[in-house]
C-alpha positions in Angstrom: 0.0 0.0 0.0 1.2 3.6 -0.7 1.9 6.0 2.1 0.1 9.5 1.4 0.7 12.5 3.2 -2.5 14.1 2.4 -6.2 12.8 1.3 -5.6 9.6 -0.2 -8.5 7.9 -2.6 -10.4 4.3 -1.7 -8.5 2.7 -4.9 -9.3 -0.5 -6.0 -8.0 -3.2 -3.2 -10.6 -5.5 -3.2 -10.9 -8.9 -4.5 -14.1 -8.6 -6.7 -17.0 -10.7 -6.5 -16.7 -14.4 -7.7 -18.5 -14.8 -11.0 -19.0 -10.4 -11.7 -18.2 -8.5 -14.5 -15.7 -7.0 -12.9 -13.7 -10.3 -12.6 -13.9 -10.7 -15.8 -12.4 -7.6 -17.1 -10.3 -6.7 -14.1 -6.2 -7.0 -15.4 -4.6 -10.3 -13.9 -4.5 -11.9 -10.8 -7.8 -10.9 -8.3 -5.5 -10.8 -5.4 -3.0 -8.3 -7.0 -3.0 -4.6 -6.8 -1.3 -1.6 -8.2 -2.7 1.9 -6.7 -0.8 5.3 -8.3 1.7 6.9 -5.5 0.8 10.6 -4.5 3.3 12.2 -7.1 0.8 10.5 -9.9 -2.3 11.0 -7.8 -1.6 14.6 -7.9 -0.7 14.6 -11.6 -4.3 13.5 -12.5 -6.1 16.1 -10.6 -3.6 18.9 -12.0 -4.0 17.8 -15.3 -7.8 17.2 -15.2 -8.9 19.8 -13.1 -9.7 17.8 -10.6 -10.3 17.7 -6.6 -10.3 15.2 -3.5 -13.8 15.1 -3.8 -13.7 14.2 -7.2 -11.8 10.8 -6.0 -14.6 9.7 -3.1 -17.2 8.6 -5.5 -16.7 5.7 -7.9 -18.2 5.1 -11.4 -20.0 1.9 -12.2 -18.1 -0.6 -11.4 -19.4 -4.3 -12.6 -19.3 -5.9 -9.1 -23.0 -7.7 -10.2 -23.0 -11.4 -11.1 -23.1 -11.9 -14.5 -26.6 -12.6 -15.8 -27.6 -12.4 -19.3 -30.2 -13.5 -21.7 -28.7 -14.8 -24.1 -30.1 -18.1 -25.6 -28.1 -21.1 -26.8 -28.6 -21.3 -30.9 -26.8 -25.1 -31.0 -29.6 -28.0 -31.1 -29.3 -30.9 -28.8 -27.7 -33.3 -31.1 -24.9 -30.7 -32.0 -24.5 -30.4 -28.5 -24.4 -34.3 -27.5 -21.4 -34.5 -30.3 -19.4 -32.0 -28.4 -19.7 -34.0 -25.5 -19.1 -37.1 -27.1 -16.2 -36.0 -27.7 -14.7 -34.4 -24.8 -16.8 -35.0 -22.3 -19.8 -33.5 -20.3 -17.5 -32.2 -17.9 -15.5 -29.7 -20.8 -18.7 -28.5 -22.4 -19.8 -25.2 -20.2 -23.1 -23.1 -21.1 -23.6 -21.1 -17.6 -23.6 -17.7 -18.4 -20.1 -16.4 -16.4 -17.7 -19.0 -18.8 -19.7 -17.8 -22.0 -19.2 -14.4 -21.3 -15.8 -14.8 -19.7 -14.2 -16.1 -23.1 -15.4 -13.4 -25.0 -13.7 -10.4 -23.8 -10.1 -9.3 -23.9 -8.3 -6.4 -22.1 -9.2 -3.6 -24.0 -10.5 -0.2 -22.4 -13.4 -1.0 -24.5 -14.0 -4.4 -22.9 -14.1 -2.8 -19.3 -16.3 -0.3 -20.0 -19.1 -2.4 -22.0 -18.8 -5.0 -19.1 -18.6 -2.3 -16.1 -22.2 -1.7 -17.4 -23.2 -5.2 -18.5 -23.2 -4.9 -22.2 -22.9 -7.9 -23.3 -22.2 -9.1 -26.5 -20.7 -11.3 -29.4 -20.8 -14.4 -26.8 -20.0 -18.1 -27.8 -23.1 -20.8 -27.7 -20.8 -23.1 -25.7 -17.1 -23.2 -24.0 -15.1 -26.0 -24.4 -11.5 -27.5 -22.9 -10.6 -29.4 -25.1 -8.3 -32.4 -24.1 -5.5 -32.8 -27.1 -5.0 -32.3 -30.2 -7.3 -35.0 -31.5 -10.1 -33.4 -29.8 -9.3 -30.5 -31.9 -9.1 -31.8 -35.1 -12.2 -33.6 -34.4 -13.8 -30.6 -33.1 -12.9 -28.4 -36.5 -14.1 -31.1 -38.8 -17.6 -31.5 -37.0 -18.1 -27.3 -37.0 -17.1 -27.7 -40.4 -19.5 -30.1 -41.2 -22.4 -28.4 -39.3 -21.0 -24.7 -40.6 -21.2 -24.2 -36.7 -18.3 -20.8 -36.2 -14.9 -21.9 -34.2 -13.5 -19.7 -31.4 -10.2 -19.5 -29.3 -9.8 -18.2 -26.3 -6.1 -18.7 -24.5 -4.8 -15.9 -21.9 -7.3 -13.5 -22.6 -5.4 -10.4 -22.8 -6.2 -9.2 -26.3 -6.3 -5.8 -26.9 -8.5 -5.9 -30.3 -11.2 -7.9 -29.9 -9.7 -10.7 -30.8 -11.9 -13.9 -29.4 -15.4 -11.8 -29.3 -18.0 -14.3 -30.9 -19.6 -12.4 -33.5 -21.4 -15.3 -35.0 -21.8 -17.4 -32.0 -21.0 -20.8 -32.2 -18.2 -22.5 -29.6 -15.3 -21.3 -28.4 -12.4 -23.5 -27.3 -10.9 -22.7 -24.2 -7.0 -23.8 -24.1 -5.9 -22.9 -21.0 -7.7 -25.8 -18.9 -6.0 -28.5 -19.8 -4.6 -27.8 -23.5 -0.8 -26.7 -21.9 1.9 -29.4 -22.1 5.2 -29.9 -22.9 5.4 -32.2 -25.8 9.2 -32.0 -26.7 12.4 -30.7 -25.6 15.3 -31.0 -27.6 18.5 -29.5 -25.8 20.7 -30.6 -29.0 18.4 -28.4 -31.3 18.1 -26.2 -28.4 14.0 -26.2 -29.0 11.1 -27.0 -27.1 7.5 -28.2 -28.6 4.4 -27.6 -26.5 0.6 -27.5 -26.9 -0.7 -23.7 -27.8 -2.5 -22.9 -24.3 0.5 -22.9 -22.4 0.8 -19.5 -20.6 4.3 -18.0 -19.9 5.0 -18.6 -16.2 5.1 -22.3 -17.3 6.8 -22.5 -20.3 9.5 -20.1 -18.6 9.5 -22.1 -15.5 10.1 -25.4 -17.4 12.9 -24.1 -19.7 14.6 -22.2 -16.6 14.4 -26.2 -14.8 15.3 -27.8 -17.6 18.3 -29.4 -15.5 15.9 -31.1 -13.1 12.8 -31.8 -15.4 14.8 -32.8 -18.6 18.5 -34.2 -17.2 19.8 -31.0 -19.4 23.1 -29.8 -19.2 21.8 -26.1 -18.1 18.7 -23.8 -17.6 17.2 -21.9 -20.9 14.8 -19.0 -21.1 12.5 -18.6 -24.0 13.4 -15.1 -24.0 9.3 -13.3 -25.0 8.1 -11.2 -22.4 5.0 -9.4 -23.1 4.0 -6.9 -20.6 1.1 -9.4 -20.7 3.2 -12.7 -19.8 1.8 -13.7 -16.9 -1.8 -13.6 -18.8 -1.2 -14.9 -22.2 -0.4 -18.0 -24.0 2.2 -19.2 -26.3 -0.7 -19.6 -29.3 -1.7 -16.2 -28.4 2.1 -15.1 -29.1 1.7 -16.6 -32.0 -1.1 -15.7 -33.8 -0.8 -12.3 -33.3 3.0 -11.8 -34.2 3.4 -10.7 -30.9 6.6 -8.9 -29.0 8.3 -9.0 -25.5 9.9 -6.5 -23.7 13.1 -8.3 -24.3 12.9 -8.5 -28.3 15.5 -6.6 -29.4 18.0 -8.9 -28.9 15.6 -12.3 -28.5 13.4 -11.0 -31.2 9.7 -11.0 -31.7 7.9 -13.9 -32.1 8.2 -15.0 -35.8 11.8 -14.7 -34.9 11.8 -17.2 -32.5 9.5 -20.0 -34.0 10.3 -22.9 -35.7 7.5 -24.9 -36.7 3.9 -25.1 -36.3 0.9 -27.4 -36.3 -2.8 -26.2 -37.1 -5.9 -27.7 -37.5 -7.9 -26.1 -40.1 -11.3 -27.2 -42.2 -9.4 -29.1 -45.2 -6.8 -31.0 -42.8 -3.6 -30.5 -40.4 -1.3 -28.2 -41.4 2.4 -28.0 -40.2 5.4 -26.7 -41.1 9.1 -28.3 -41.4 11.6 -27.8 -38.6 14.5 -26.9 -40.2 16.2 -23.2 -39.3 16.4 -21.9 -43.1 15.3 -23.2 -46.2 14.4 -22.2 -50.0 11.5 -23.9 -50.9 9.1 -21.8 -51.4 7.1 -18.9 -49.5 7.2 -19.8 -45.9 4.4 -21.5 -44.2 5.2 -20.5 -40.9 5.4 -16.5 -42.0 1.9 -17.5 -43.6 0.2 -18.5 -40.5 2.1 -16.6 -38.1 -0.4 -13.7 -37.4 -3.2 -15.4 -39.0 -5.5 -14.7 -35.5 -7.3 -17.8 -35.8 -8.8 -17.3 -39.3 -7.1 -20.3 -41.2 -7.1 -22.5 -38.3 -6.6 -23.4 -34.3 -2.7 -23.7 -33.5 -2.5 -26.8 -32.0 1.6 -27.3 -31.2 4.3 -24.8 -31.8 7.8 -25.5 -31.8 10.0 -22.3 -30.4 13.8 -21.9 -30.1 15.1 -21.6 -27.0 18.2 -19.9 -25.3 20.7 -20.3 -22.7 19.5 -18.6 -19.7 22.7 -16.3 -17.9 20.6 -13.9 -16.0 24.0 -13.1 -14.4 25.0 -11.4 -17.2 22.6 -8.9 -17.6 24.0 -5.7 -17.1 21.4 -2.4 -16.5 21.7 1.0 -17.8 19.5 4.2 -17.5 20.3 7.6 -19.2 18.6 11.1 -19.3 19.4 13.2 -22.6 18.4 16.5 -22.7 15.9 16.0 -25.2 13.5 13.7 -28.0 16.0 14.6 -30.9 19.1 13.3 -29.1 17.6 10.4 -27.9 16.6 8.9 -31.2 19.9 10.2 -32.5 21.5 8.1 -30.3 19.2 5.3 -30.1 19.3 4.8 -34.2 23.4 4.9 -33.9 23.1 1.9 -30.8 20.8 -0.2 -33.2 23.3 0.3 -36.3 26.8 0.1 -34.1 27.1 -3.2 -35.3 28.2 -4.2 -31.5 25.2 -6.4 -30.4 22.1 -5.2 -29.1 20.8 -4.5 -25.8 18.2 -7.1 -24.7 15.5 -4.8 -22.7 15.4 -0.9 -24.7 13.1 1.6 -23.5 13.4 5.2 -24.3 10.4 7.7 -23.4 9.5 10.7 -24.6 9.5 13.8 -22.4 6.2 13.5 -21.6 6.0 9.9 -20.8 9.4 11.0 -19.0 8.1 13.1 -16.8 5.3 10.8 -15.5 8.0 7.5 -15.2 10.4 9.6 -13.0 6.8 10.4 -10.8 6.0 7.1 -10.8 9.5 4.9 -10.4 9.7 7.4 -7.2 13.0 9.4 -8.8 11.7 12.7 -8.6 12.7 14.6 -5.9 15.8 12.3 -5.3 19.5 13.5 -5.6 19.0 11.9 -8.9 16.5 14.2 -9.6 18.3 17.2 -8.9 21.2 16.0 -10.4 19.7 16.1 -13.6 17.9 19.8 -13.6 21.5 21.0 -12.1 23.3 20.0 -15.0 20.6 21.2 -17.4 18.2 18.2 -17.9 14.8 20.2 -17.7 11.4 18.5 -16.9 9.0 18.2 -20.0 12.3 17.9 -22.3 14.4 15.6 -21.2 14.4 11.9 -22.6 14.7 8.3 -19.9 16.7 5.6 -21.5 16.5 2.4 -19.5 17.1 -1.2 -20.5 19.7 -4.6 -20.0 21.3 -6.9 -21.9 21.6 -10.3 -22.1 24.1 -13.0 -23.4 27.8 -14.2 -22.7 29.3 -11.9 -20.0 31.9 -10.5 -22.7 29.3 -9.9 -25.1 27.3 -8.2 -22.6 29.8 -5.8 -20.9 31.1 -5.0 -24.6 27.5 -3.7 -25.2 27.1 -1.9 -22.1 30.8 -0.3 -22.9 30.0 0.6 -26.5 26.5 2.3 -25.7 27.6 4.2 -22.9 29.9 5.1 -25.5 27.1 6.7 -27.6 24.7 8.1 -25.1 27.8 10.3 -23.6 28.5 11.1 -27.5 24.8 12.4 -27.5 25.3 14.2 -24.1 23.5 11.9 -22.1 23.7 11.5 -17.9 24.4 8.3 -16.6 21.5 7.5 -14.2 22.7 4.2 -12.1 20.8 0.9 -12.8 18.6 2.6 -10.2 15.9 3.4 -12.4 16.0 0.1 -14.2 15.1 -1.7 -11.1 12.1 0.4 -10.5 11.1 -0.6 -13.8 11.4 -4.4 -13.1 9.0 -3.7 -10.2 6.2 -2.9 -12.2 7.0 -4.1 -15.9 4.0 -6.9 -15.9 2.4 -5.2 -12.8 1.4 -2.0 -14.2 -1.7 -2.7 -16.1 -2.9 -3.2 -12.8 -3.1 0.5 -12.2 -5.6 1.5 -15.1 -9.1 -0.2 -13.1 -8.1 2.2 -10.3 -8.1 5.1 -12.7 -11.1 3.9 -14.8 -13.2 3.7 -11.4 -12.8 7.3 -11.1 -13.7 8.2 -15.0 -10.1 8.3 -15.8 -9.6 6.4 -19.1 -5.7 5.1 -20.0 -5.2 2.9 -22.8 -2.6 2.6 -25.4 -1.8 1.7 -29.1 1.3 1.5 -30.8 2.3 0.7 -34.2 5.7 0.4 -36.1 7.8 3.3 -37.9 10.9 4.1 -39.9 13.8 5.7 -38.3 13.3 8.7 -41.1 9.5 9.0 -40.6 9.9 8.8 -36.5 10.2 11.8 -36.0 7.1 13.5 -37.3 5.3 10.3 -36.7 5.4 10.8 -33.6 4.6 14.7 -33.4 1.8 14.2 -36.1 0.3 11.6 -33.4 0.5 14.0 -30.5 -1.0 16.3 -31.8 -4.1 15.3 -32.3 -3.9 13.6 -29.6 -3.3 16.5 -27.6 -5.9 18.0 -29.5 -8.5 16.9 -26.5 -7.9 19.3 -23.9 -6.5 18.1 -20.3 -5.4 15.3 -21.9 -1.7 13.1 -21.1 -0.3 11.3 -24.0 3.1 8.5 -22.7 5.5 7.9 -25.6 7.9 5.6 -25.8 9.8 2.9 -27.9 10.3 -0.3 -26.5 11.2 -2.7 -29.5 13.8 -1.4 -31.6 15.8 -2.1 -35.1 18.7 -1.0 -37.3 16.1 0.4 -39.7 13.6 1.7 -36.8 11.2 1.0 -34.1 7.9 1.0 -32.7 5.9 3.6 -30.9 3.7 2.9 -28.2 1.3 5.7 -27.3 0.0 5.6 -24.0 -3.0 8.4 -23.9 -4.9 9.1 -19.9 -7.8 11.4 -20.6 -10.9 12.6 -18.3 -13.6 10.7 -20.8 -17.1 10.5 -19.7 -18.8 7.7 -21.6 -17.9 4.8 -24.3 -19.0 6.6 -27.5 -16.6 9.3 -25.8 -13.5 6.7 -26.0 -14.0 5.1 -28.8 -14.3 8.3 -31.0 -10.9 9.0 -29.6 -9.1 5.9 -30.1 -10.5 5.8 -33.6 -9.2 9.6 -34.0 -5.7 8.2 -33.0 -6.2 4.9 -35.7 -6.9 7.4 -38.2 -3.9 10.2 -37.7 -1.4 6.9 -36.6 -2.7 5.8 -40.6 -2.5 9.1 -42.1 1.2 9.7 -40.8 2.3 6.5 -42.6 2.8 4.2 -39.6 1.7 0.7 -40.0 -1.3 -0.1 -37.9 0.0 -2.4 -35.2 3.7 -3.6 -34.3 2.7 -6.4 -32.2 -0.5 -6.6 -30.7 -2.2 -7.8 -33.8 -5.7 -6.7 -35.8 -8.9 -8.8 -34.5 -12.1 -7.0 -34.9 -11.3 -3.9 -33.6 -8.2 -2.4 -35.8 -9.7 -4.5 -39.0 -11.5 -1.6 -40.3 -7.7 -0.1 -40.9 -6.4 -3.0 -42.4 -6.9 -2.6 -46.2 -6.0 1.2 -46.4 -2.5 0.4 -44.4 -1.3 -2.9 -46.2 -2.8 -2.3 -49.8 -6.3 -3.6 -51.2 -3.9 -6.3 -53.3 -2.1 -7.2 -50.2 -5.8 -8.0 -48.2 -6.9 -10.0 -51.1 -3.7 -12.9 -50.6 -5.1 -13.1 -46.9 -9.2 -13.4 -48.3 -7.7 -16.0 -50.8 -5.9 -17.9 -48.2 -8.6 -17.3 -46.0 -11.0 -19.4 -48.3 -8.6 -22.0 -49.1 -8.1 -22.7 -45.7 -11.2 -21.9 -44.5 -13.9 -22.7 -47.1 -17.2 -21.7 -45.1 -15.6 -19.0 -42.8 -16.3 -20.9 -39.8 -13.0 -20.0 -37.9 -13.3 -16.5 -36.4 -15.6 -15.1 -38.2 -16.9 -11.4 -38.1 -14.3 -9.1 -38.9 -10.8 -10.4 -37.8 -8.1 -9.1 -40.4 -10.7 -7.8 -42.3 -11.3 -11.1 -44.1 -15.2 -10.3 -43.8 -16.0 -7.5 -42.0 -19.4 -6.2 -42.3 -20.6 -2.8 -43.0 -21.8 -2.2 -39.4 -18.4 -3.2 -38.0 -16.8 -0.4 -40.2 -16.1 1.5 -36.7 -15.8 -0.5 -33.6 -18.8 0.0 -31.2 -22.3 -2.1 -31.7 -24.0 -2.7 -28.6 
């Protein structure tokens, strides 16, 4: 709990209700919380106008049971196959698992569930067993044109696993999350696609003990959703970690794949490079369940040293020299730093508030030698790899960010970071309670087009008054990076919010940024698609869409634009 000094709001630190809305779209772990200190506290009411008495009265808040009346389309003979196969026990129709599987993480999902809209639900939830419950699953729905479903962490951000058409959706986190392989030779491990990231991290960092190998590994993907989301879920979104510029993102780090689609299994060859053709794997990688269910994935894996990682933190004086700098680290040619975060002076300002630097030594360090609030730039990150490799990194950016007239800030900050890097999603429910909306997007730029990119963005999203809009790039390349906007506004309603997040798709597409670095399209972005890949480029996913896919029956209803419907042209329908 945070100590206050002055009036200090009831934030949320309450387990909510078993089986209410609100534990449904809550972030993570019920028993977890993350309130804002008083440096951020005081931030909000400064920049919204706002008073104590503002904070002693919360919005709706979802803490009902989940009731709905929604009936079940499937006939009883549909339904008796289902359990046939799987068993009575993994076929659920109560109204709390239908709903649960059918929202993600998105601001949007909290505030349609805070006031029980419900929508876009499944029929029936089912845990499937194995991969031959899948197959037989898909081949049934194909039969009966009944629409297929997945559901594995739950922490999309797009809309990714709402039901539009109904139908089933397969839950893979129940029992769907084994270890099928490990190959230390090959240095790989195979498992089934519900696996979430504790485990498969936990496994490769006991490989000794579980495996007889000769030392521990780490996958090396860390999404700031990793405790909440599943290996298929990396997958079929093209996902990133927090670690991918040296690991890479996650096309980077598979190796082979297994799907079951409507015409048959298919899977890709494990061998580390080849010319025969286009790549299978590139194909199906990011396909969001459209062609088929990802059944097994195959991932490289890597020694795991965290011994060797060696922290770093730097202010620079301001945006211009930081990417200067940051663009001259990616193209040094001397390895790459494994974690790379550098914020915007805006974003800046609210990290030093909320890692607890400001008003340190460190903190007056910085404005003494001319580092001034609202300008200057945090650099933070670690690396990872052979000790040598690491230190020569560490030596050879330091190298650059003095070069750039950067201040050395102690691993201090880094730390702070580590605290919160899966933990602070947790702080947005006890912003939203007060009618504080945060949310974020992020998309994928050019190191010539960053620049006003980035201003062209901030603008308009500066253009609603009162408004805080978080900067930074987190996943970074030789030839660029992404940016991930993280906007905090005083919003009043849904229509409100989703007018401005669309305002921010549309100047994020007008700039010439691609739509999403790495948290994929679903439903929600899909109206975007076609005018930021190219009409031609849509129409190779529609055509592999219905060669895979004949009678649209997986994920139907919008995802990557393969059919969306006039009335999904913008996101809202409730």
């Amino acid at each position: 709990m945070q100590k206050y000094r002055d009036f200090k709001p009831k934030w949320d630190n309450e387990k909510p209700p078993k089986s209410s809305y609100r534990s449904i779209y809550r972030w993570g772990d019920s028993d977890v919380y993350k309130e804002p200190n008083e440096m951020l506290y005081k931030l909000m009411k400064k920049t919204f106008n706002l008073t104590d008495e503002d904070f002693k009265q919360k919005k709706e808040l979802g803490l009902e049971k989940v009731v709905i009346d929604v009936p079940i389309a499937l006939d009883e003979k549909q339904m008796g196959v289902f359990k046939e196969i799987v068993g009575d026990e993994n076929v659920k129709t109560d109204d709390y698992s239908r709903v649960e599987v059918a929202y993600g993480k998105t601001l949007f999902d909290s505030l349609r569930l805070r006031e029980k809209k419900v929508e876009n639900i499944p029929d029936i939830v089912i845990y499937p067993r194995n991969r031959e419950d899948i197959i037989k699953i898909v081949k049934y729905c194909n039969e009966e044109l009944i629409p297929v479903y997945v559901f594995g962490g739950g922490s999309t951000v797009t809309r990714g696993t709402e039901a539009v058409k109904g139908g089933i959706t397969l839950d893979m986190r129940v029992h769907f999350n084994k270890v099928i392989k490990f190959n230390e030779v090959d240095q790989t491990i195979t498992v089934e696609a519900g696996m979430d990231g504790p485990k498969l991290e936990e496994t490769l960092n006991n490989a000794k003990k579980l495996f007889g190998s000769k030392r521990a590994y780490t996958c090396g993907h860390f999404p700031q959703s990793f405790e909440f989301s599943t290996v298929g879920g990396w997958v079929v979104t093209r996902g990133a970690g927090q670690n991918s510029t040296y690991f890479g993102k996650i096309e980077d780090i598979v190796l082979q794949q297994e799907y079951a689609t409507p015409i048959g299994i298919i899977k890709s060859d494990p061998f580390p490079a080849q010319a025969s053709g286009p790549s299978i794997d590139q194909i199906m990688i990011g396909s969001e369940g459209a062609y088929g269910i990802l059944t097994h994935v195959t991932l490289k894996v890597f020694r795991h040293m965290p011994e060797n990682q060696r922290r770093f933190s730097y202010i620079f004086k301001n945006w211009t020299d930081a990417q200067s700098a940051a663009k001259e680290i990616m193209q040094g040619q001397f390895g790459f730093p494994s974690v790379f975060r550098l914020s915007d002076p805006e974003e800046t300002d609210v990290m030093l508030k909320l890692y607890g630097v400001e008003g340190t030594i460190l903190d007056k360090a910085m404005s003494w030698k001319g580092y001034k609030p609202m300008e200057r730039c945090l650099f933070l990150g670690f690396t990872d790899g052979e000790t040598k490799f690491t230190k020569n990194i560490k030596k050879q950016l330091h190298k650059v960010c003095k070069k750039h007239g950067a201040m050395y800030l102690t691993g201090y900050p880094v730390k702070e970071w580590e605290k919160g890097r899966f933990k602070d999603p947790y702080l947005r429910e006890a912003l939203v309670d007060f009618g504080i909306m945060i949310d974020t997007l992020e998309c994928s730029v050019t190191w010539d087009t960053m620049g006003q990119i980035h201003k062209d963005v901030r603008k308009f999203c500066k253009s609603r008054p009162n408004t805080i809009c978080m900067t930074h790039m987190s996943h970074v390349y030789p030839q660029g990076a992404n940016l991930y906007f993280i906007f905090i506004s005083k919003i009043d309603n849904i229509d409100e919010c989703v007018d401005y997040q669309q305002g921010i798709l549309d100047n994020i597409q007008k700039a010439g940024a691609s739509m999403s670095h790495h948290h994929g399209i679903g439903k929600m972005f899909a109206p975007w698609l076609e005018d930021s890949i190219g009409k031609n480029q849509l129409e190779v996913f529609k055509a592999l869409k219905k060669h895979f896919d004949p009678n649209n029956i997986m994920n139907p209803g919008g995802t990557l634009a393969l059919d969306l419907e006039e009335d999904y042209k913008r996101v809202r329908k409730y």
